[in-house]
Structure formats: C-alpha cells, structure tokens
C-alpha positions in Angstrom: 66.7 73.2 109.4 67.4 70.6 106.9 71.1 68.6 107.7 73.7 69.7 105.5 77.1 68.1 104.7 80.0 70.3 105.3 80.2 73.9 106.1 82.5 76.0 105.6 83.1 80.0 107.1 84.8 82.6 105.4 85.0 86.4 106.6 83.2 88.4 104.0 79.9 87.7 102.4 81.3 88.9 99.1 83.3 85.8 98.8 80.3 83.2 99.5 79.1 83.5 95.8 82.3 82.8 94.3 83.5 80.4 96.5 80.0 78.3 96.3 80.4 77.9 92.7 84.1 76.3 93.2 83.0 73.7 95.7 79.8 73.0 94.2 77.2 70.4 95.8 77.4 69.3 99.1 78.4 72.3 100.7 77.1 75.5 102.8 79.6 78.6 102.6 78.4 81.2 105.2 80.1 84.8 106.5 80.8 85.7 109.7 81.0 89.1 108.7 84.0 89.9 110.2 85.4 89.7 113.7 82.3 88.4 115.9 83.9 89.1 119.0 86.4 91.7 121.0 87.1 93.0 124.2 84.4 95.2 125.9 83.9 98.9 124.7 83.7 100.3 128.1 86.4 98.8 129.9 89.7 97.3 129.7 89.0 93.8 129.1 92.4 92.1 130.8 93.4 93.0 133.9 97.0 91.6 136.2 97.9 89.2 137.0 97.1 86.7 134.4 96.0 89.5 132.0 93.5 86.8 130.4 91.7 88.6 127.7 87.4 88.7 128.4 85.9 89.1 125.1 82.0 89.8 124.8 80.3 88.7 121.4 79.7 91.9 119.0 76.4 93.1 119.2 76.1 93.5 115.3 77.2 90.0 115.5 74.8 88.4 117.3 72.3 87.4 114.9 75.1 85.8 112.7 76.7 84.4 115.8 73.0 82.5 116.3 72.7 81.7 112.7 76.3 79.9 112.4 75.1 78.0 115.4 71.9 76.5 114.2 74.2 75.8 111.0 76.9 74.4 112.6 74.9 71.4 114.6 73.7 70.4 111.5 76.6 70.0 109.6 78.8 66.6 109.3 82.3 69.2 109.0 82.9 72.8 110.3 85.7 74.3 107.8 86.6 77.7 109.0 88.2 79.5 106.1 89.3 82.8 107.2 91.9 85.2 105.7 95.1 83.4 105.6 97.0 85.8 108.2 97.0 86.4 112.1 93.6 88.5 112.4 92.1 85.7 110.2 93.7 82.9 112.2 92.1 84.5 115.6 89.0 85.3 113.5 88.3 81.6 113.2 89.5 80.9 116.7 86.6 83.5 118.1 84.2 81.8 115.5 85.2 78.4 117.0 84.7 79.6 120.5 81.5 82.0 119.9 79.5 79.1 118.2 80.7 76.2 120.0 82.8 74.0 117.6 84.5 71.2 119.3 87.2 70.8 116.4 86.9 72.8 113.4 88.9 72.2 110.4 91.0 75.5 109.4 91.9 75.6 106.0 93.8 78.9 104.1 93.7 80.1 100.8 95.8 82.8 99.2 93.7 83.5 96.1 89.9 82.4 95.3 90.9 80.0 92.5 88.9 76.7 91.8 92.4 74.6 92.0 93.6 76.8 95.5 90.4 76.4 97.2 89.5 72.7 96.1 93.7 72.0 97.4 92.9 73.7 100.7 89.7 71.9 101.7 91.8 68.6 100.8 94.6 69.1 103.6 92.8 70.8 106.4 94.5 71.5 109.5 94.0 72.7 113.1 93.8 76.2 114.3 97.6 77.7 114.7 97.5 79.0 118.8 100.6 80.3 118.1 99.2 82.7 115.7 96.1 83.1 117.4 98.4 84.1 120.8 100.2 86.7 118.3 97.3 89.0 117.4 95.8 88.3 120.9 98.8 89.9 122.6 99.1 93.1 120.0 95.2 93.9 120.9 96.0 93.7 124.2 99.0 95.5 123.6 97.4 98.2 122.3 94.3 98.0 124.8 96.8 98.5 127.7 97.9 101.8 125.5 94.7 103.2 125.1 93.5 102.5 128.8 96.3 103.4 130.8 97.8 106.4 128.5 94.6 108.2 127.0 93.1 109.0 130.2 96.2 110.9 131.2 96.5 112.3 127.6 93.0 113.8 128.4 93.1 115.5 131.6 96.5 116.9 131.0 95.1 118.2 127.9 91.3 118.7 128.9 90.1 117.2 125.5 89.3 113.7 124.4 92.4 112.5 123.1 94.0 109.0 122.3 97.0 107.5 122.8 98.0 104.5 120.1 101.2 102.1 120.7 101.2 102.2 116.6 99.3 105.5 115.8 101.5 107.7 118.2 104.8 106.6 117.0 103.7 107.2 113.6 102.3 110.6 114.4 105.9 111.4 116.2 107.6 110.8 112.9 105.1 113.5 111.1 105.7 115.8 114.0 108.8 115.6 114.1 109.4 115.8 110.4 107.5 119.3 110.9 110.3 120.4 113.6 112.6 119.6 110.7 111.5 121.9 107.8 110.5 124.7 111.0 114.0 124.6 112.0 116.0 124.2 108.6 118.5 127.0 107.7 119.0 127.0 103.7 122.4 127.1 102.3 123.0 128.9 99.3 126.0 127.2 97.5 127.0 127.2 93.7 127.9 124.7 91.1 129.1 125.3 87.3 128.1 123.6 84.2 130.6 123.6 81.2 129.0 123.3 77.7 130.9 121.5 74.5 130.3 121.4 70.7 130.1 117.6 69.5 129.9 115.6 66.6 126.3 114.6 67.7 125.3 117.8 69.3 126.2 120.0 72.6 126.9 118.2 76.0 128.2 119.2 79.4 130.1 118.6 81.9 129.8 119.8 85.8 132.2 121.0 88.3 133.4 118.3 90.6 134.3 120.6 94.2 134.4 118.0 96.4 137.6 117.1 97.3 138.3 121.1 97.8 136.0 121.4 100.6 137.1 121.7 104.0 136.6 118.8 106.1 132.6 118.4 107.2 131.3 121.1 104.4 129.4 119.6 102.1 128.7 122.1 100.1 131.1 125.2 98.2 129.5 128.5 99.4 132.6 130.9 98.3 130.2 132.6 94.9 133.9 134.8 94.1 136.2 131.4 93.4 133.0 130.3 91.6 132.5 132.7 89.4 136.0 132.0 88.7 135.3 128.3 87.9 132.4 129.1 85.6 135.1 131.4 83.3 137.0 128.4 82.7 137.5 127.6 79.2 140.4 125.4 78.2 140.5 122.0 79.5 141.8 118.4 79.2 140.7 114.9 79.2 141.8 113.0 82.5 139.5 110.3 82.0 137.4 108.2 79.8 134.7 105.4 80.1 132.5 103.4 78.3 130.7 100.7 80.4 127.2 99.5 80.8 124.7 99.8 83.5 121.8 97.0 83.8 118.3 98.2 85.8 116.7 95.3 87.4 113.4 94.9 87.9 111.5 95.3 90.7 110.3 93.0 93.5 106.7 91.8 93.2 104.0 94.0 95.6 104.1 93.6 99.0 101.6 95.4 100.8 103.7 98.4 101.6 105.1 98.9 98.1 101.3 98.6 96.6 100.6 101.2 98.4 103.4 103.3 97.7 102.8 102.8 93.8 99.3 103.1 94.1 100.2 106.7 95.4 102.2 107.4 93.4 100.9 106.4 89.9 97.1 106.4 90.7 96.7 109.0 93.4 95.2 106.3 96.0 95.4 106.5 99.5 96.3 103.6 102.0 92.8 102.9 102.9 91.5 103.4 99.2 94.2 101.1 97.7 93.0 98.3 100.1 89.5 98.4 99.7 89.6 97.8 95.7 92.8 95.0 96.7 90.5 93.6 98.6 87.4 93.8 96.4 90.0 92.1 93.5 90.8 89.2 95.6 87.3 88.3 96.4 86.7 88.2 92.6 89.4 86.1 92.7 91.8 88.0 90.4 94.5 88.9 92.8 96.4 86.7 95.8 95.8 87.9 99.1 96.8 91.2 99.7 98.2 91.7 102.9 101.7 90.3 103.0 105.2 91.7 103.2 107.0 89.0 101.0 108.5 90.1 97.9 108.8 86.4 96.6 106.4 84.9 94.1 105.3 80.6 94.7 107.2 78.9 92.2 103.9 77.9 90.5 103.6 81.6 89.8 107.1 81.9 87.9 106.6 79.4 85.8 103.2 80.5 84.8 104.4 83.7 84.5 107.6 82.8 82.1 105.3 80.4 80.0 103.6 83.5 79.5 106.7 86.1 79.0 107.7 82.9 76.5 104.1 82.8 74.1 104.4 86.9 74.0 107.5 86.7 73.2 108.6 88.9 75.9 112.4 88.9 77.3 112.7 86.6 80.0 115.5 86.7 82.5 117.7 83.9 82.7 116.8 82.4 85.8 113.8 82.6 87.7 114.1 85.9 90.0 113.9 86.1 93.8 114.3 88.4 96.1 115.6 89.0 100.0 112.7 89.2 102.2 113.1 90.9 105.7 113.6 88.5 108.8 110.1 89.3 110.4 108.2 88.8 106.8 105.5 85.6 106.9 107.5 83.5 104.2 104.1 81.3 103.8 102.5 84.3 101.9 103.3 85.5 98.4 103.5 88.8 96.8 100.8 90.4 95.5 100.1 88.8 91.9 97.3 88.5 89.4 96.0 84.4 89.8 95.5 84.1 86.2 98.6 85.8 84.2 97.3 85.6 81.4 94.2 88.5 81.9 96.2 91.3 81.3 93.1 93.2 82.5 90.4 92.6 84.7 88.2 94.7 87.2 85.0 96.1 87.6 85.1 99.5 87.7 88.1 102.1 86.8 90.0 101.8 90.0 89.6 98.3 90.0 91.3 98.0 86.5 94.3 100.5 87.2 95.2 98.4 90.4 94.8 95.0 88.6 97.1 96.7 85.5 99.9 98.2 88.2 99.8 94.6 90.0 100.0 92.3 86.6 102.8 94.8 84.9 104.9 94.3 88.4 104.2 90.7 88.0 105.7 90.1 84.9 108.1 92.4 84.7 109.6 90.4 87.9 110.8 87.7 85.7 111.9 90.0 82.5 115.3 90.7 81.9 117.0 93.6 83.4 117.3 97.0 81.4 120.4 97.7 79.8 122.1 101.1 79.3 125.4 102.2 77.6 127.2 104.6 79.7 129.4 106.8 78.6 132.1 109.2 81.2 134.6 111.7 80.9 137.0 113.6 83.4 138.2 116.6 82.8 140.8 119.1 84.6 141.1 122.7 83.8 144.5 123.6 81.9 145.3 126.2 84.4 144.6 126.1 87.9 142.9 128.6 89.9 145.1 129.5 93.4 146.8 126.2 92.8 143.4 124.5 93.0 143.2 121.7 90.7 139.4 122.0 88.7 137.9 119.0 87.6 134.8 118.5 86.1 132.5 114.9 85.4 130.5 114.0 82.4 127.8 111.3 82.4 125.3 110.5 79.2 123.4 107.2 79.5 121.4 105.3 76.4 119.2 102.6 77.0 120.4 99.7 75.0 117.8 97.1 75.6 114.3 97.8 77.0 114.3 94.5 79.1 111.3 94.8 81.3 110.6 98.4 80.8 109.6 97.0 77.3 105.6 97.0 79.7 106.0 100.4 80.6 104.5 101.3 77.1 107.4 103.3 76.0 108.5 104.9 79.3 111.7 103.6 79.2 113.1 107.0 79.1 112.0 107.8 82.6 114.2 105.6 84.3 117.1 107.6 83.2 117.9 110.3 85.7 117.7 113.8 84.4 121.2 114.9 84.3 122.4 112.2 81.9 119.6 112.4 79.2 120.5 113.8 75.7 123.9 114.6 77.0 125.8 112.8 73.8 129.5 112.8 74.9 131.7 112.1 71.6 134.9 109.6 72.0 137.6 110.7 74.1 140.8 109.8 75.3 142.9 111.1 78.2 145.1 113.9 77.0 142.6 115.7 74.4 142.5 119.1 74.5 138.8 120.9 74.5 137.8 124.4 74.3 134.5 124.9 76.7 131.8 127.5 74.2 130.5 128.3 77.5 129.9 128.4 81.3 127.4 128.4 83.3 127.6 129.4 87.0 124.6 127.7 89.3 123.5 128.9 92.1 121.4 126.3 94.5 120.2 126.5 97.6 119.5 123.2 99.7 115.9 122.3 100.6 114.7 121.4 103.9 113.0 117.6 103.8 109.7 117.0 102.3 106.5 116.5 104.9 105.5 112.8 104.6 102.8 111.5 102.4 100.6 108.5 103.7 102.6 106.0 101.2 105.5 107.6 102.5 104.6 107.2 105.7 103.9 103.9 105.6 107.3 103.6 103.8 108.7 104.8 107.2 107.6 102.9 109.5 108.3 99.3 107.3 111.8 100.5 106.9 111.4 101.2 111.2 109.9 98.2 111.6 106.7 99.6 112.9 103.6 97.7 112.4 102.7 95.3 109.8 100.8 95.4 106.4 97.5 94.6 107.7 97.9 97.9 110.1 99.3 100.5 107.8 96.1 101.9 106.0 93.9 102.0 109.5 96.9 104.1 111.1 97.2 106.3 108.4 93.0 106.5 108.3 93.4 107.2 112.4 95.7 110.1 112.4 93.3 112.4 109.8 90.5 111.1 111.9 91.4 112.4 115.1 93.2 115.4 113.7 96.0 114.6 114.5 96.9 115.6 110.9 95.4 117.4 107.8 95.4 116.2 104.7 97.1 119.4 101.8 96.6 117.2 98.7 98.8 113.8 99.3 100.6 115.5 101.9 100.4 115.2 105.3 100.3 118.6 108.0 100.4 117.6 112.0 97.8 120.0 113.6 98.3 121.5 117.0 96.8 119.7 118.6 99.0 116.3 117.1 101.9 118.2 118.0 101.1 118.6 121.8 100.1 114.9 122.0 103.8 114.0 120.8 105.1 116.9 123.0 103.1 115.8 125.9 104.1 111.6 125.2 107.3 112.0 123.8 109.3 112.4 126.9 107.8 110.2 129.3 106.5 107.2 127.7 109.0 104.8 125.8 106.4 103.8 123.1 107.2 106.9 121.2 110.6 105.0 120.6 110.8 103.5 117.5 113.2 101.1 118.4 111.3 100.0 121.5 107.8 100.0 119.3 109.7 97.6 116.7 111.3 95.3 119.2 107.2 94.8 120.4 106.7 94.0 117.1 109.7 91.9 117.0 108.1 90.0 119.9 104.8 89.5 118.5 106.9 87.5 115.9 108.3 85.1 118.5 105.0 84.1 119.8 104.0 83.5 116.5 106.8 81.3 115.9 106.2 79.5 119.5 109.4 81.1 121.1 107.5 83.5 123.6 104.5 83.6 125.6 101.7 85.9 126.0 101.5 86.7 129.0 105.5 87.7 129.2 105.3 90.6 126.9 101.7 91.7 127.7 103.0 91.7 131.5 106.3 93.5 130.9 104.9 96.1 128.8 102.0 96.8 131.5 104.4 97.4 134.1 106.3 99.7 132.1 103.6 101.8 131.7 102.3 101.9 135.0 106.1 103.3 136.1 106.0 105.7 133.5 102.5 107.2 134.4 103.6 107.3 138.5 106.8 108.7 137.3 104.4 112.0 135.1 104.7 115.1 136.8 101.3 116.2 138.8 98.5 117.4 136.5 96.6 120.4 136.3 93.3 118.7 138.1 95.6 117.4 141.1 97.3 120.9 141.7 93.3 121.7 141.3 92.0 119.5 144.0 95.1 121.2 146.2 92.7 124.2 146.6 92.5 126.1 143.5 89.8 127.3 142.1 87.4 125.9 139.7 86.6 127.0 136.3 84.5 125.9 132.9 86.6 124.2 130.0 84.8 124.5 126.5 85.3 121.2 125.3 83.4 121.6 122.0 85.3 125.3 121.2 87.8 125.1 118.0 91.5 124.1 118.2 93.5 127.1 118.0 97.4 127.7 118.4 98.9 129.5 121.4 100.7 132.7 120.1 103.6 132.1 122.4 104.6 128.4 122.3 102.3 126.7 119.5 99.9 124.3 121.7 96.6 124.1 121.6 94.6 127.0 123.6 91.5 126.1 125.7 87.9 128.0 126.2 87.7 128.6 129.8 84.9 130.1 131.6 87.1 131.7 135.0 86.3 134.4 137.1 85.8 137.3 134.9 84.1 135.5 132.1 85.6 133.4 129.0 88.5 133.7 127.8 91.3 131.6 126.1 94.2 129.8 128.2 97.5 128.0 127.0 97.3 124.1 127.6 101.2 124.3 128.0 100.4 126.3 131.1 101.6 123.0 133.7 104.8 123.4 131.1 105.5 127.5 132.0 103.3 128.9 129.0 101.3 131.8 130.6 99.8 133.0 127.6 96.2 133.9 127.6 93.8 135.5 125.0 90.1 137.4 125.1 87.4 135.8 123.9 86.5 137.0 120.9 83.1 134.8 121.0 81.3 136.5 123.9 82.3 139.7 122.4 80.6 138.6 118.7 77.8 137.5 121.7 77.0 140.9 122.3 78.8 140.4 125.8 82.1 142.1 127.1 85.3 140.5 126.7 87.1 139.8 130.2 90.0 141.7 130.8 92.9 139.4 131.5 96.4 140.0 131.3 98.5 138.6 128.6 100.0 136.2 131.1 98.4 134.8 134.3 100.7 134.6 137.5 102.4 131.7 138.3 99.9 130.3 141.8 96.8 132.1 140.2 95.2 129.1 137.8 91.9 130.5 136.8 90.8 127.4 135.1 90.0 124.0 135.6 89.2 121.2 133.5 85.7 118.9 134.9 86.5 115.5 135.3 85.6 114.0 131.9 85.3 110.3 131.8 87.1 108.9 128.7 85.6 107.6 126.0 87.6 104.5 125.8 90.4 103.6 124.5 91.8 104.5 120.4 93.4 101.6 119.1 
C-alpha cells in the first residue's frame, strides 16, 4: 500500500465523499462504520472490584478494523473525526485503541462545511478522557441493569424480558399514565356564555365562578344556580382594557423539540426524524443534530440577520438568546441550516419538510416578536343571584404585527387561542349599562389526561431529566420493539405485558425513580466535566442493585426447587390478560394437560383459564378450577438462560 499523507476517520461512509472534496489532495478520509468495539454479547463485560470495562472488537468490524490498520502505518497524521458528542468522543477513543494509534489527533466538526472542516483540521486536539469516561460509565450503567435485573425480570415472569435504566423509567411514565385515564372519575360542571350586539358584530363574554367556589373545588357543579346564571340579562361594565400582548419567537431546535415538531407538523417519529437529520447533516445542510442547546454561534446570528436584512424581513432588535438547562453541552449549537441562505434543500420529500421546519425555526429566532392588541372587559350582573355577585370576562385579541409569524405563510391566525378570535368587543368604560340578546348555559365535563405520544414522551423525560438527545429515539424505538407498548396512530398503549414489567420493578428497584434515574444522569455530567470518577458511580450503583435483588421476595422457581412439582411453560404462546388482575397469563402444560395460569400468582392472583388451543387441537380441555389453592402450584417455569442484557 502506497504511503499516504494524513488520514483522517469519520463515523459514516456517507460523509467520506463530501468531506474528500473539502480537504482535497493529500488526504485519505476512511469510515469506521460506527462503533468497532463493545462489551461482549454473552456476558457482562465488567465485573467488581475495579469494574474495568473488557471490550471485544465487533465482528462486523473486523475487516474495517484491519483495513484502518494497514492505513494507519502508512500515514504521516491519524485525524480521528468522529461525531462531535460523547459516543463520538469514545468512538475515536475505541478506534485509537482497536488500530493501535499512539497519538491521534481528534478534531470536531459541527456541520460539513468547507470553512468548519478546513478550521477543525487546523487546531486539532487530544482525545477528551473525561468524555470518553462519561459514555463509558452510562454503558456500563446500563450493562449492570440489563445483567443483574433482566434475569430476575425473566424467571419471575417466565418470558424473556428486559430491564433498561433508561427504557424502564420511560415505560413507567406510559404505564402509569394508563393508571391515570383507568382510574379518572369525570366531573360534569357548567359554565355560561353571554352574547352582545356591537358596532362591529356579536361578541361574548363568559361567566367568571371562581371566586364562588368552595375552597379546593375547582370546578361549579350546582346545574340549578347555573341555569340561573345563564338567564341573566342586564349587566354593567366593571372593567375595561386595552393593552398589547407580544409572542416571541421560539428557541432554535434542540434535539428534543425537533422531534416534537417533526411530530407534530410532519407526522415523524423519533427514530424517523433522526435518520433524515442525520442524512441532512452529512450533505452538509444542517449542524449536528444531537444537542440540547437552544443557542445559535454567533457566526450563525449574524448570517442569519444579514439575511432577515437583504429580504427585508423584521429583525428583532438585539440578537436573541436563550436559557439553556444546566446539564446542556454549551459547545454545541441548535439545530440550524449551514447556509441560511437555501431556503430549501433535501433530497427527497422528507428530507425537504425537515430542512424547511429547521430553516423557518432558524430565522424566525432572530425576527421580531408578534404583536397583538388586546382588548378586556368585566362585567357584573345588575342584580345578584342569592347575594352572589356574577361576573363575567371578555377577551378579543388582533394581531397587530406579523413579526416572525410573517414565515408561517399566513398562519398567523393560529397562534391566537380559540376563545379570543373574532370576538370584536366595542369601547367600554366602567359603569355602561348592556342588555345580554342571549345566554348560553355550557355544560362540560373534565377529561382524563391524554396517553403519551413518542414526541411527548420524549418531552417528558427532558423536562424529568431522563436521558439525553442522542438516547431519545432508540428508547422510544425499544419500548414498541419489545412490546412493551403498541403503537394506535401517534399514540402510545402499554401492553400487558409492559404493565407487569413496571408492576413487577416498580416497587423494588430505585431506577424506576425518576429522580434517582436523573441524578445518574446528573452524574454522568460531572465526569464529563472532570468532577467524578468512574468507577465511583459505576460501583455505587452496582451495590444498589445487588441489595435490591437479595432484598426480592423468593421466586416461583425457588418455592419450585422447595419440592413442588414441575410443569411446561409455553414460551412461544400469545400474551394475553388475566381476567382477574390484568397481567399477563402463561401456557402451562401441568398435570391434567394445558391450560392458562396467572403470572401474578407469587402476588395472590389465582386465576386460571382452559386451554382453548388443545381443545381447537381436537384434544380435551383440562378441567381446572377457576382458582388453584394456595400450596398446589401446578406449574413451573424451565430454567431459561437469558438472552443477554436490553440496553
């Protein structure tokens, strides 16, 4: 193999091309396709007390592993341009160790621009350990999970289940979201809506009960005294407003947020929404796409603002920026496009929509806000009813000045809520007398809360604190994976067999706590900054778990192995819900023949069903009573190995 000058190692071979032709001559750009090397499949990996991680080379990554090699010894300079966050920074560390390089230069990149990349390659540096030690502990984190939780998951459960430190807290806030809307009570309570003649056309006004409600009611449930309200016709003017109300505009994308939009107005998934991000920054169209800072470079504004000046576009006063959260990576940017001026760019239709929802957020960063005039009136009825005082509120809003909604194409209108379109509310003063034309009594009823989409999960868990942007869209891919939950259009449905994972973790293992699953997080942060060690948290967090499985109540198999007798589990039989208590039923092959057995039975649910497959079969269906007795366990679960650990 011929000597070659530098060398430089990016992640995906989609970016080779692109980044080839920046650097021109005297340079090699190769792949490593990825991570090229991990913990074992078969086994744990990092054992007490040092917990030192042993990672094995992939085997799909051998051949590239060899390749980098033969073009590593002949190169003058190693350049190991990976993505520019944690996984990347370890990435290159694994490359650096896998192929042998004695000192590597790292260099980072936040968009695949001729001027970024040519800037990066001109101030190398040397690879971050602190960041590398960061991702290092959450694998291992999350190894220790799968490892020492799934198995018990597993034979408690007799299926192949997973346990995640990330996936199972997120699957708890589904589950429980469930529990919500299973247990909500509706309240049926009643408002009134007054209707007025104006100069400019009818408007309206709405009962205001509050301040009669008993203390801690929140809503007025007495439909007689209502009824009452809504036959009110003469009232005064109490109050009168005119003021304005300015809309800013929103932050930049963050990972989270493009997701949630990309929901919301496009109908992507998590997972979907990355892979065209991604496939838009290897173009080099957008920055890198996994960050959660709201805040665009100051290079960016003023591009941005030189543009928002030649189109004549209203610009904000001052440059815009926004709060991030403590725990966001202030070294990346928000999502943006790299050249402002390409309004659109993409290669195929998904690709384009992104690219549009990310340039409009963009610019309208740095337009001025939207301005409304607001216009409000208070009124009191003449007459009160039982010596109640009755007051009703008026609100109408018109937008003023477009601002930044000036990109939404017209859609200004929908940033107005509902209740204060077209309601044109003449001039007022306090004192005026008005004649209602009409009432309107309302009757409501209160809702129970909405199930969770995946952008709205993800949503969750950032406000929580719970994972980061480069984990979102694989946690949300994991849950409908391992059915955990079903997809009904965007939203999402826990199974059965989800909700007796939670019931079964839930109350013995503290990683279902989202407080103690951020404060991890919160951790992985200090060793990123330097301020904590790895072996610390991994440590602490391994002997937590180890109390909390010798503190689990026996299992079925070790009341088994006290002398009961065997039976078949049907592994490969459907889920199905126990009649009695909701977990998932098992296929068991006991003493009279199959039948179907509650998992819940270690938990008091005796509740047992025929088999309605040996009786399709031709064969007769056992007879078994509705409940077994308490001392007579007629099944038993084989001993399964697991199938390793679900990160």
């Amino acid at each position: 193999m011929p000597n070659i000058d530098r060398l430089l190692i990016v992640e995906s071979p989609t970016k080779t091309r692109k980044i080839r032709s920046l650097l021109g001559p005297g340079w090699t750009v190769e792949a490593s396709f990825g991570h090229i090397r991990d913990l074992p499949e078969r086994e744990m990996g990092l054992e007490p007390p040092d917990f030192k991680p042993r990672y094995v080379v992939l085997d799909r990554a051998k051949p590239q592993v060899q390749k980098l090699k033969a073009l590593a010894k002949t190169a003058r300079e190693v350049y190991l341009a990976t993505d520019p966050d944690r996984e990347g920074e370890a990435i290159a560390w694994h490359i650096q160790m896998a192929v042998g390089l004695r000192n590597p230069a790292r260099v980072t990149f936040h968009e695949i621009t001729e001027k970024a990349v040519r800037a990066a390659v001109q101030a190398p540096r040397k690879i971050d350990l602190n960041l590398v030690a960061a991702q290092e502990t959450r694998r291992s984190l999350d190894r220790l999970v799968g490892y020492l939780v799934s198995p018990e998951l597993c034979r408690r459960m007799a299926s192949r289940l997973s346990a995640g430190r990330v996936q199972s807290p997120a699957l708890r806030l589904v589950v429980d979201r469930e529990r919500e809307i299973e247990h909500f009570k509706p309240i049926t309570h009643y408002g009134v809506t007054l209707y007025f003649e104006g100069p400019h056309g009818d408007w309206r006004a709405h009962w205001l009960p509050k301040p009669l409600l008993p203390e801690g009611q929140e809503y007025w449930t007495d439909l007689a005294f209502a009824q009452r309200v809504a036959a009110i016709r003469a009232v005064k003017v109490v109050g009168f407003k005119d003021g304005e109300r300015r809309a800013e505009p929103p932050a930049p994308f963050t990972t989270s947020t493009l997701q949630q939009a990309a929901s919301a107005k496009l109908n992507l998934n998590p997972k979907k929404t990355m892979d065209v991000a991604q496939a838009l920054f290897e173009q080099g169209l957008i920055t890198y796409m996994r960050t959660d800072s709201p805040n665009l470079s100051d290079e960016a504004i003023r591009d941005i603002r030189a543009y928002g000046q030649k189109q004549q576009l209203p610009l904000a006063p001052a440059p815009r920026r926004w709060q991030a959260k403590a725990s966001a990576q202030e070294a990346h940017e928000a999502i943006r496009p790299t050249h402002i001026e390409h309004r659109a760019a993409g290669g195929d239709a998904s690709e384009r929509a992104l690219y549009q929802l990310i340039w409009e957020r963009a610019v309208a960063s740095q337009l001025a806000a939207a301005v409304y005039d607001v216009r409000q009136v208070v009124l009191e009825s003449v007459e009160p009813l039982d010596g109640k005082t009755i007051r009703f509120g008026g609100k109408g809003e018109k937008l003023k000045s477009a601002g930044w909604l000036a990109l939404a194409g017209g859609d200004a209108a929908d940033e107005l809520e509902a209740e204060n379109r077209d309601n044109p509310i003449p001039v007022l003063k306090p004192g005026d007398a008005l004649t209602a034309k009409d009432g309107k009594l309302v009757q409501k009823q209160t809702e129970p809360p909405r199930r969770y989409t995946q952008a709205g999960l993800v949503k969750a868990l950032e406000r929580l604190g719970i994972g980061r942007p480069s984990t979102y869209a694989a946690i949300m891919e994991g849950l409908v994976r391992r059915g955990y939950v079903v997809l009904k259009g965007k939203i999402m449905h826990p199974t059965d067999i989800g909700k007796a994972v939670v019931d079964m973790l839930k109350p013995s293992f503290r990683f279902l706590e989202y407080d103690f699953t951020a404060r991890m997080e919160d951790q992985l942060d200090e060793i990123a900054r330097g301020e904590r060690q790895y072996r610390s948290v991994v440590a602490a967090t391994y002997d937590i778990l180890r109390q909390e499985i010798g503190a689990l109540p026996p299992s079925e198999g070790a009341a088994r192995r006290s002398g009961a007798p065997k039976a078949q589990v049907d592994a490969t039989a459907p889920a199905r819900a126990c009649p009695e208590c909701g977990k998932p039923m098992r296929r068991i092959n006991g003493r009279n023949g199959w039948f179907w057995g509650c998992s819940g039975y270690a938990a008091g649910c005796r509740a047992t069903l025929p088999d309605e497959a040996a009786a399709r079969e031709g064969g007769d269906a056992p007879a078994v009573p509705k409940r077994r007795r308490p001392g007579k366990r007629a099944e038993s679960a084989p001993k399964r190995k697991p199938s390793g650990p679900r990160q």
